[in-house]
N, C-alpha and C positions, 0 to 999 in steps of 0.2 A: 651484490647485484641489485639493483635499482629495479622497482615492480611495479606498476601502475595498470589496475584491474580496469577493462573501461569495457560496458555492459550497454549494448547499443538496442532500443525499441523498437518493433516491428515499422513501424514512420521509416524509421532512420535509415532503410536497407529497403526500399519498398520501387526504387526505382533505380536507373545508371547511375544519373544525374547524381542522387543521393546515396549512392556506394561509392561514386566518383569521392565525393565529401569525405565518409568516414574513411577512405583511404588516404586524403589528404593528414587528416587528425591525425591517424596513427603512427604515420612518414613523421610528421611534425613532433611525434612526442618522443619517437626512438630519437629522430637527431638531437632532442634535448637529452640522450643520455641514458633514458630509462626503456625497459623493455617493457613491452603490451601486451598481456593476458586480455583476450576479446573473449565477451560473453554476450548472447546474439539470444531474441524471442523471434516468432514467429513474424514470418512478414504479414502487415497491412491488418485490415480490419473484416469484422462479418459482412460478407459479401464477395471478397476479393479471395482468389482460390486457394492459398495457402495458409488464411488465417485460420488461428486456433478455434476461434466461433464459425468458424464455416466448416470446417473438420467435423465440427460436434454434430452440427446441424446434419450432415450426410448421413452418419450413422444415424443418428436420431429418424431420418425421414422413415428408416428402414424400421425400425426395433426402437419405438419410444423411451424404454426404459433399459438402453442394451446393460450387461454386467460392467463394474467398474475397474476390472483389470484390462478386459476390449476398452473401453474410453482413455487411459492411459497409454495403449497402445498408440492409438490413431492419434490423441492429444498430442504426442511427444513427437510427431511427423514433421510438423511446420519449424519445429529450431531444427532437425535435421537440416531439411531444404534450405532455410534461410543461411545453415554456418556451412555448408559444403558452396551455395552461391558465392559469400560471401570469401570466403578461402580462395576458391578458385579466382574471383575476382584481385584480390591483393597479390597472387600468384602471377596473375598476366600482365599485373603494373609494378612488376620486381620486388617483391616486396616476398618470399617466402613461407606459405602459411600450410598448417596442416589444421584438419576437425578432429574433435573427438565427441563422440554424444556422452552421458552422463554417466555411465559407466567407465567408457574408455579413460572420461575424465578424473575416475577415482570419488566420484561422488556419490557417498551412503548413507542409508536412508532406513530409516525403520520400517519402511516398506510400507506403510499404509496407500493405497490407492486411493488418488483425487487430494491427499494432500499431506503427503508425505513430510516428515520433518529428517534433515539432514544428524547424521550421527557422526561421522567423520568426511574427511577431504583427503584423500591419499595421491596427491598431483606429481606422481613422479613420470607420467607418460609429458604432463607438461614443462616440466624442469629441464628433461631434455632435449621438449625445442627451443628451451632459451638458450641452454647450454650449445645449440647448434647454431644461433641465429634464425630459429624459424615461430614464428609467431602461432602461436596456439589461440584455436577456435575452438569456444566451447558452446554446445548447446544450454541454453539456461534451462529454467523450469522441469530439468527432470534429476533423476538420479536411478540408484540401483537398489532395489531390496534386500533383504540377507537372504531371500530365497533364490535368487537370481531375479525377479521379476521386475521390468522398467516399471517406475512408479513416475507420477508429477506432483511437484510440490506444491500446488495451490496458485490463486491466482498473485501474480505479480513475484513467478516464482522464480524469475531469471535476474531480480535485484536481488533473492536471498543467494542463487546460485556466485554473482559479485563476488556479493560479503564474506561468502563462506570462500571463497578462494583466495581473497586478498586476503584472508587470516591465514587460510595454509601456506600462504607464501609469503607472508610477511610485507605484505603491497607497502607504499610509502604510499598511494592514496587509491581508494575506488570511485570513479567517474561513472556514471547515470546519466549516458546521453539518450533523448527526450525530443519531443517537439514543443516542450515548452523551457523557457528562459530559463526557470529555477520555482524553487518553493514562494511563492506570491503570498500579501498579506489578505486574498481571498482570490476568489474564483472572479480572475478579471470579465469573466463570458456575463456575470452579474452585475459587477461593481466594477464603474469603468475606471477610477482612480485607483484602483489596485495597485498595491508595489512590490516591488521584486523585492524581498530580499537577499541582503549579501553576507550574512551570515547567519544561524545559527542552532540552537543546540541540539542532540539526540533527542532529550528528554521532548523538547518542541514537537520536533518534527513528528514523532512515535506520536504523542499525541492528536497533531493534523492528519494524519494519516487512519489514527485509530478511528477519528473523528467523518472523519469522511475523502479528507484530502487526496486525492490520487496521484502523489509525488512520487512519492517512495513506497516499500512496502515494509511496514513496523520490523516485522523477523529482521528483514536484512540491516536497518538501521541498529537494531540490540545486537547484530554478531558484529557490527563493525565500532560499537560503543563500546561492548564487551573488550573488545582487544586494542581500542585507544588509535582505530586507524579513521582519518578526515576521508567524509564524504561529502560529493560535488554532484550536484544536479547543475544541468547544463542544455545546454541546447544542439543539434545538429545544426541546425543551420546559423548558427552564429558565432564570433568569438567572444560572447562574452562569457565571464568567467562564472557566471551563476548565482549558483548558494552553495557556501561552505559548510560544511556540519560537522562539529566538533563537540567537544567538552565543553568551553567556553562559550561559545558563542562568536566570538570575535573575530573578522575580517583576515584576510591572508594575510596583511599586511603587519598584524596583533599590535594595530590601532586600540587606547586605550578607549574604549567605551565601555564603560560600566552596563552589563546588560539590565542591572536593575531600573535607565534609566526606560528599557523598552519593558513594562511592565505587560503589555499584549500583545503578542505574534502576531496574529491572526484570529481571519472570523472562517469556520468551515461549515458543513451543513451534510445531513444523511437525509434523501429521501425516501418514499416509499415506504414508511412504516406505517405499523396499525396498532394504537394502545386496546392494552385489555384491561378493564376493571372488574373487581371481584368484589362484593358487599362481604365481606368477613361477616359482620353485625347479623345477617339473616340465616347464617348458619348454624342449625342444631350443636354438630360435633366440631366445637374451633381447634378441638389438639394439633399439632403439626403439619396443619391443612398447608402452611405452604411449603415443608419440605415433600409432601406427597403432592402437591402442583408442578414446582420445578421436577422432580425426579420423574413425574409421567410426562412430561415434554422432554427432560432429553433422554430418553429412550428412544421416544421419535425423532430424533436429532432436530429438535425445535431449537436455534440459538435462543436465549430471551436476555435482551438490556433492559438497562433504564428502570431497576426499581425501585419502586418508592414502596413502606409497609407503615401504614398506621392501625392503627389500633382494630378499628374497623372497616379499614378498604386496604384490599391488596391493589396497588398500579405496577405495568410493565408493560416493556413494547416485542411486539416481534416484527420480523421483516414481512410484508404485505402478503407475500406472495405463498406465508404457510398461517395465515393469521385463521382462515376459514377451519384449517386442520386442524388447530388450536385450542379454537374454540370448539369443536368436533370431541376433541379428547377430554376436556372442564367439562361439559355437557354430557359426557359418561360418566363422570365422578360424579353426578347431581351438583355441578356448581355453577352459580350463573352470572354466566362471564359475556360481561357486555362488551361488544367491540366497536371501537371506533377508529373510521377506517381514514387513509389519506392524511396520515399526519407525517410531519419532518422534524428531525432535529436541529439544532441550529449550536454551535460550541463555541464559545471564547476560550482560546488559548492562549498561555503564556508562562513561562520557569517562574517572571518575580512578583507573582498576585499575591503566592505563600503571605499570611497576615498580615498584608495590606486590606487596609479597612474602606466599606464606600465599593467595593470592584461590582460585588450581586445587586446594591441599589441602582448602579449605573447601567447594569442591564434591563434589571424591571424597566426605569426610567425610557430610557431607550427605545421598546418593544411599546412599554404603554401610551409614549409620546406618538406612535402610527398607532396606534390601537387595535396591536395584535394583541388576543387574548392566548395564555400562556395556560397549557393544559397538566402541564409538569415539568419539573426545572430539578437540578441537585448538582452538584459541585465536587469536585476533589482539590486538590494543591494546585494541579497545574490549569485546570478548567472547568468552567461553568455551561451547563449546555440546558437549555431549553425545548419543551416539544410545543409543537404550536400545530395549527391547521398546513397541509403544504401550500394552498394557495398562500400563505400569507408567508412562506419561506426565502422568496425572494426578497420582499422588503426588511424583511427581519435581517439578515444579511447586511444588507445596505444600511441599516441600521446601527448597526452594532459595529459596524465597521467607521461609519461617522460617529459615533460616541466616544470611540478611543480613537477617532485623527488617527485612525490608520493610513491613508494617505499620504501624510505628510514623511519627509524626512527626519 
């Protein structure tokens, strides 16, 4: 049997007109042979009544800080209503469909609330509507605890929902339909020569994504790298075929292009951060002053990126929005942790930088030629990322994006 996971965005299902659409697609891909696993997020965005940020927002109005098993409950509402719409919809245009929420769907989860990680896929309620001819609707972003308890996977958790099903069932591919084209060589809303690309890797994508990119979500791209199955960002409202993402890199067509010859994917960008510096040098007692830094931030569940450690300065960023509390906790340790606030990251990504020489001069280059001043910078195989002021994130972008002729073909 022939399986093709195709995981549709709250955009995508938000109106007739564009359920009319993804009914079309799914008619179009059964006649081609293969059957359709639909996996469905909440409809629309904060503001509109069913989205996920408008759910939060009602509880919240009541009970600021409600408990995080009630937020999982109300969270996981909105892919209800959008896959029972959506079902009943394919139903009244011949098309056979049954729902099941993330339970029903055999989808478990080690239960943590607000962002649960998937442990198994046990889709045998779904097997049998293939085996009948009836198209199974799954709610994305949630699953089931080992307690019985609905849990949610975190945000962007109805692409890991995909991933994790077109491995339990052996998909021949998982489709990521979107309101945007595919994975683009940056954020065209910045850089208007932007390009689509049309192919390629996990290892890329995982990285724009980690980076800032809001294509895909990293989880669901490693369960579907993990098991060797091609991923398709696409668009609802169009036929074209997207971005393919594979091993290789390589076009559908496996057109020889040596990916070494696209040495930079992409330019991405994280806002709203705030670096903290630490003068180590002015410290009495330096013993293991930074495993006792890190380990009193995540206790408070502070995420912290981006460090840098020399000798005598500790550097690292946190997200803006706990940087005050941060500094609250360093400040009980007696240590004095300067913050600087409104800063952005900015990332070059690409698989074939690996020991190519020249790639970090041509970013300094690049940033210093507009004369953004670079606050801290460090590098891994696959990319180079920068933190700069955010005013200066947009041109830095544009920058780095004209240095490597991203644009071009």
């Amino acid at each position: 049997m022939r399986i093709t996971v195709q995981k549709y965005g709250g955009t995508s299902l938000s109106t007739p007109e564009l359920r009319n659409r993804v009914t079309e697609i799914i008619r179009s891909t059964r006649e081609q042979g293969s059957q359709v696993v639909v996996v469905v997020s909440a409809i629309g965005r904060l503001g509109e009544p069913y989205a996920t940020d408008t759910l939060l927002h009602l509880v919240k109005a009541v009970n600021p800080e409600p408990a995080t098993r009630e937020l999982d409950m109300i969270m996981s509402c909105g892919e209800i209503i959008s896959g029972v719409l959506l079902a009943s919809h394919l139903s009244a245009h011949n098309l056979p469909a049954r729902f099941f929420n993330g339970q029903q769907a055999g989808i478990y989860t080690d239960g943590q609330f607000g962002n649960a990680h998937i442990l198994t896929v046990k889709p045998e309620n779904i097997i049998d509507c293939l085996n009948n001819n009836i198209i199974p609707i799954i709610a994305g972003f949630q699953g089931i605890g080992q307690n019985g308890e609905i849990v949610t996977l975190g945000r962007g958790g109805s692409d890991t929902t995909a991933s994790a099903l077109g491995a339990a069932l052996k998909a021949e591919v998982i489709d990521i339909f979107t309101d945007v084209e595919g994975v683009m060589t940056a954020d065209p809303r910045i850089v208007s020569n932007a390009r689509l690309l049309d192919s390629i890797t996990y290892n890329e994508v995982c990285q724009l994504a980690r980076e800032g990119a809001k294509v895909v979500h990293p989880r669901a791209v490693e369960i579907a790298m993990h098991c060797g199955i091609p991923l398709r960002i696409k668009s609802t409202l169009s036929d074209s075929m997207g971005t393919l993402i594979t091993n290789n890199g390589y076009g559908i067509s496996d057109q020889v292009n040596s990916i070494m010859e696209r040495m930079i994917t992409g330019i991405t960008y994280t806002s709203n951060i705030a670096q903290i510096r630490i003068n180590i040098a002015a410290l009495q007692d330096k013993k293991g002053v930074e495993l006792k830094i890190f380990k009193s931030l995540a206790q408070e569940n502070i995420s912290v990126d981006f460090i840098t450690l020399q000798p005598d300065l500790l550097l690292f960023t946190v997200m803006a929005d706990t940087a005050l509390r941060a500094q609250a906790i360093l400040n009980t340790m007696s240590l004095p942790a300067e913050l600087v606030m409104n800063c952005a990251k900015v990332a070059v990504v690409g698989a074939a930088m690996t020991g190519i020489p020249g790639v970090m001069a041509q970013v300094m280059e690049a940033l210093n030629e507009q004369d953004i001043p670079i606050l801290q910078c460090g590098d891994s195989y696959t990319n180079i990322w920068c933190l700069v002021d955010q005013e200066h994130m947009q041109n830095a972008v544009k920058a780095l994006h004209d240095k490597f002729e991203l644009g071009k073909k």
